[in-house]
N, C-alpha and C positions, 0 to 999 in steps of 0.2 A: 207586426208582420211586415209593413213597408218597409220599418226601418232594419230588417231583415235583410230584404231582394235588396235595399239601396247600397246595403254594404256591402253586397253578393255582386251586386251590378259594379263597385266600387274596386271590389274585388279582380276579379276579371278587367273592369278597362285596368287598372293596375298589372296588372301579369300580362296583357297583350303590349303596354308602352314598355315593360321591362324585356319583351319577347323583339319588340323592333328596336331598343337602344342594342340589344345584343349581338343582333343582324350588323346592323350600323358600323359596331364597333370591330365585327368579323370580318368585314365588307372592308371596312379602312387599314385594316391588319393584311388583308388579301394587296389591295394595292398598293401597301409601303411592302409588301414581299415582290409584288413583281416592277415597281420601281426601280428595286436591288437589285433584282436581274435582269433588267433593261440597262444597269451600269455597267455590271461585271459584264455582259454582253458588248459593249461599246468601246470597253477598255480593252477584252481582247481581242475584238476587233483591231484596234488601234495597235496593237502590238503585233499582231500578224500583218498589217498592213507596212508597216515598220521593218518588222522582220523580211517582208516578201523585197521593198524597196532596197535594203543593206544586200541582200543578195543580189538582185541585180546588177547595185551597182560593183559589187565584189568581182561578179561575171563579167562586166564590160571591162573592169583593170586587167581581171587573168584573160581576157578573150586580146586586148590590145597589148600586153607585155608578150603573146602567143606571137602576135603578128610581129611584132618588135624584134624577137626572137631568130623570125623567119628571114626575116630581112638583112637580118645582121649574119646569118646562117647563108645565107645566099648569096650575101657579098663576099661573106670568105669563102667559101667552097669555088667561087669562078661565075657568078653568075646563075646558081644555082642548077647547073648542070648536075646531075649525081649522080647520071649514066657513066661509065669507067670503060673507056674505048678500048681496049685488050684484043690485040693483033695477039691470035698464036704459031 
């Protein structure tokens, strides 16, 4: 009869240590998932940040070639006059 419960007790801590390696191993499966997406998180980060900075500086050449334009548009026209004095 002891050597019953002892197998029965043996039993159970048995299924309780295979019940918390399982946790364990769910638990370390859960963190190499959100590792993964703490990367892909970071990377397109890094790529929007990337992208945001190229368009900037994209804007500052087209906003300075605008003013380049102006200038050079100003110089031929007379000083930029583009009023048309028309005596009738």
């Amino acid at each position: 009869m002891l050597k019953a419960i002892n197998t029965k007790i043996l039993l159970a801590i048995l299924a309780a240590l295979t019940a918390i390696g399982g946790l364990l191993v769910h638990q370390n499966h859960v963190h190499e998932q959100q590792a993964a997406d703490a990367a892909k998180a970071r990377a397109i980060l890094k790529q929007q940040q990337k992208a945001t900075e190229d368009q900037k500086k994209h804007d500052a050449e087209f906003w300075k070639q605008v003013e380049e334009n102006k200038k050079k548009s100003k110089a031929y026209n007379g000083g930029g006059s583009s009023t048309n004095k028309y005596i009738p």
